[in-house]
Steps between C-alpha positions, in 0.01 A plus 500: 500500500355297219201674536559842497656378151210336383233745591568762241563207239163366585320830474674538159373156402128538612457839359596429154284190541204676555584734264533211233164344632356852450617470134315172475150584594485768203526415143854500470738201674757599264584854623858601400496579891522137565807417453719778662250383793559165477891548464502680853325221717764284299800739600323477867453154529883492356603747763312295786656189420840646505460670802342192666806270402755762592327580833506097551812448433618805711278332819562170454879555499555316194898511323580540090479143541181391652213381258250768459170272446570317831542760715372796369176403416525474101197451316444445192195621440553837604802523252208365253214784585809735388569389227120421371402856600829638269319267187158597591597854459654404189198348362291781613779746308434261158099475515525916575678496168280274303213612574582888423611320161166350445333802589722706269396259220149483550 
């Protein structure tokens, strides 16, 4: 079940990857495209972690109760890519904007 959710998440993710990488080999890492790219793998990775956890919890027969991180396989560091792929696109979003400034000044 988990995987007929994560497929389409994943091919979400590794097109606008390669898209992104695309970006990188020409001139111009800081495409205004970046962002709206990176905030989809973000909303994906987002939407795989939920649906991992619920599907867990569904499976594993856990109550209101239960602690998630023992039984449901809680990891931090997938909460972390999520949120570190929400800032990166943020970051991306404010060197976009500075650098149409500097070239608007030059």
């Amino acid at each position: 079940m988990l995987g007929l959710v994560a497929v389409p998440l994943n091919y979400l993710v590794l097109r606008r990857l390669l898209a992104i990488v695309e970006t990188f080999r020409g001139a111009t890492p800081l495409s205004p495209r970046t962002r709206p790219r990176l905030q989809a793998i973000a909303w994906a990775l987002l939407g795989c972690r939920f649906s991992a956890s619920s599907l867990a919890r569904r499976e594993g027969g856990l109550d209101a109760g239960a602690s998630l991180h023992l039984q449901a396989g809680f990891s931090i560091s997938g909460w972390l890519a999520v949120l570190l792929t929400f800032l990166l696109a943020r970051v991306f979003a404010e060197g976009t904007h500075m650098r149409e400034d500097l070239e608007g000044t030059v």
